[in-house]
C-alpha positions in Angstrom: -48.9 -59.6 54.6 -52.1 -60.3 52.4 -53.7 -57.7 50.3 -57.1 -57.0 51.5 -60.3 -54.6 52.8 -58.4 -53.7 55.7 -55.2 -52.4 54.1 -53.4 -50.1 55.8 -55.1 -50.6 59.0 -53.3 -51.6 62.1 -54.1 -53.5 65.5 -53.1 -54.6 68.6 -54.2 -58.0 69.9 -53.9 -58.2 73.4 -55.7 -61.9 73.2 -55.7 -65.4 74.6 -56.9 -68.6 72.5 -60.4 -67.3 72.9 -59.9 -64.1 71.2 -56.7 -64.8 69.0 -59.1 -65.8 65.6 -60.7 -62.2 65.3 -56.8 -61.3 65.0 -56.3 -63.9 62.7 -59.5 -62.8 60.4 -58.4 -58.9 60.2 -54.7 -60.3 59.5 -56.6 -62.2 56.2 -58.5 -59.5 55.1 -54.8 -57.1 55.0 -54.4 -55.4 58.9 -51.2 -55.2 60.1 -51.9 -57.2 63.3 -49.0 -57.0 66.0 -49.7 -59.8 68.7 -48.6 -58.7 72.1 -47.4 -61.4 74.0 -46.2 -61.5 77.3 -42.4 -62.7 78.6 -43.1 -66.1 79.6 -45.1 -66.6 76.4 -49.1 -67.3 75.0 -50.2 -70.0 76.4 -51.6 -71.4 73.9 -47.9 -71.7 72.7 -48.3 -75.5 74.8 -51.6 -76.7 72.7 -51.0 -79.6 70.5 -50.8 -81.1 67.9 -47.1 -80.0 67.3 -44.9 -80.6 64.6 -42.8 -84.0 64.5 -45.1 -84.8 67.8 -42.6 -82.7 69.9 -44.4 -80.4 72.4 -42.7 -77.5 72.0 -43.8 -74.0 72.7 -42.3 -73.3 69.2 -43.4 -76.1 67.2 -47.4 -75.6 67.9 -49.6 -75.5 65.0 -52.4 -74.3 67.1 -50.4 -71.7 67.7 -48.6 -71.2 64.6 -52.6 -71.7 63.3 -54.0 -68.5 64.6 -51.1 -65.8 64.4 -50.7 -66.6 60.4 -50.1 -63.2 59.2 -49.3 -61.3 62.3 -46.2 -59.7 63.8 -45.2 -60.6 67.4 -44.1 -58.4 69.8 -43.2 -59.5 73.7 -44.4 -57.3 76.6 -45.1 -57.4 80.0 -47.9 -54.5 80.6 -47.3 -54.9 84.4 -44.5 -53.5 84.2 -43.8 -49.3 84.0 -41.4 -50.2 81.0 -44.3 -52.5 79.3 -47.0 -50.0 79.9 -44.7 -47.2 78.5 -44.2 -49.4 75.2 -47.6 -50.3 75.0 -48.8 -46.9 75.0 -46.1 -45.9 72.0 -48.4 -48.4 70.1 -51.5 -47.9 70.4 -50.7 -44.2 69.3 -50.4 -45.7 66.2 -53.2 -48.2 66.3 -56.6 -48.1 65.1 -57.6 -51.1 67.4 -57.5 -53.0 70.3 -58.5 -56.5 70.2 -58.2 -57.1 74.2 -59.3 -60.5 76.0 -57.7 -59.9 79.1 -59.1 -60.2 82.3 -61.9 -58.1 82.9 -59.6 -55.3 85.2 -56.2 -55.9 84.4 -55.7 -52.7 81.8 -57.4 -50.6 84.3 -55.3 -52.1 86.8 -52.3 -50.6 85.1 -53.7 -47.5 83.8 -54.3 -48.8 80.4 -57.7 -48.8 80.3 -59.6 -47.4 77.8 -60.3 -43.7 79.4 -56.2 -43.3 79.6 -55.3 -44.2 76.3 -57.8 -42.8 74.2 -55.7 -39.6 75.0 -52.9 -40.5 73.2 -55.1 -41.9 69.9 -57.5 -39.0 69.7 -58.2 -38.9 66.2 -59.2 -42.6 66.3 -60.7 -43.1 69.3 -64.6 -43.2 69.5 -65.8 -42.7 73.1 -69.5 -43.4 72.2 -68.1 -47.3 70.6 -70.5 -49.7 72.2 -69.6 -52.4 74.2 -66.3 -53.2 76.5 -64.5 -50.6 76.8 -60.3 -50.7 77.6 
């Protein structure tokens, strides 16, 4: 991981192609950025160009392009299981970089009200803006 401003800091990038570069730019600057991606994989995992010219989900640069620098980990946060894991983490997180659909945390009980609970100490209920 690089060096950087953000040392020591740690986030959780719930993100599609639209989102992933804010990851991507607290990964440069030193966060520990863990991707969360679900089962059947990121999309953006299909974008070309890909290496050799063989579309492969694994062989995307795109991909490959915008989670330089982060950890990966796979979830489904439909799921009781996912949600349970998901919660373990952002315990330990100091953000949440989400660009899912508008009602899908809440739909799950991961919204923003639920899990400031278990992240207390970091959590800023007056933080402007979208809220989980």
């Amino acid at each position: 991981m690089p060096q950087g401003l953000l040392n020591g800091v740690r986030v959780l990038e719930i993100a599609d192609e639209k989102a992933a570069h804010c990851g991507k730019l607290l990964a440069a600057q030193g966060a520990d950025v863990i991707k969360i991606e679900p089962p059947w994989g990121d999309p953006s995992r299909h974008y070309g160009p890909f290496v050799q010219d063989r579309p492969d989900p694994e062989l995307s640069l795109h991909f490959w392009h915008y989670n330089v620098n982060k950890r990966g980990v796979t979830l489904d946060l439909s799921t009781p299981q996912g949600g349970a894991l998901f919660r373990q983490l952002v315990a330990k997180a100091d953000i949440v970089v989400d660009a899912t659909p508008i009602d899908f945390l809440r739909q799950h009980n991961l919204h923003y009200t639920a899990l400031k609970q278990l992240n207390a100490r970091r959590a800023r209920s007056h933080f402007p803006g979208r809220h989980m």
